[in-house]
N, C-alpha and C positions, 0 to 999 in steps of 0.2 A: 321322176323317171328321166327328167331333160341331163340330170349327170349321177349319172347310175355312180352306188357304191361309195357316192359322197355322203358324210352324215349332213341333215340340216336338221335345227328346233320349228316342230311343224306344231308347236302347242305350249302352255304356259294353263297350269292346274292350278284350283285352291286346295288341294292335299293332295300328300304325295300317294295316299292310294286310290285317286282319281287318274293318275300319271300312270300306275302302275297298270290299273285297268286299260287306260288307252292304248298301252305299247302291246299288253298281250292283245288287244283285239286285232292291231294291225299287222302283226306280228301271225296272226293262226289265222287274217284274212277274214272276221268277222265283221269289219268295215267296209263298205261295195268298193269303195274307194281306193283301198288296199288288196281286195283280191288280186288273182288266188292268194290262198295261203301260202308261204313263203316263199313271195314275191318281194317284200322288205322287212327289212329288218330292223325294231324299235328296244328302245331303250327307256326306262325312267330314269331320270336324277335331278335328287334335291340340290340348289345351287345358295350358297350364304352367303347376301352382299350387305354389308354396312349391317349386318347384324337380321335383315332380312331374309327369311326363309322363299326361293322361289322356286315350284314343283315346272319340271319342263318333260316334255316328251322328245326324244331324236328318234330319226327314221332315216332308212339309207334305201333304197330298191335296190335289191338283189340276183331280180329275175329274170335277168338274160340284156348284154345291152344294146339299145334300140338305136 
């Protein structure tokens, strides 16, 4: 919330439908920490370094800035 509308990696998953679930949660606000609902806005993506798969979440807050 300190820089609204910027993305940051608020997470680092062991698969990507761990990522996936986390982003819709803070995404529809099912996480206290992310209410209300669409208040930010997450993302999942899979990132491939040196042959390593690593699952990340990004989140931006969207909801009005403070």
């Amino acid at each position: 919330m300190n820089n609204p509308r910027k993305w940051a990696v608020i997470g680092r998953y062991g698969s990507a439908g761990s990522a996936r679930s986390t982003a819709l949660n803070i995404r529809t606000g099912r996480l206290a920490a992310y209410a209300p609902a669409g208040s930010f806005d997450a993302a999942a993506r899979t990132v491939i370094t040196n042959g390593f798969a690593e699952h990340r979440v990004y989140a931006r807050y969207i909801g009005g800035v403070r």
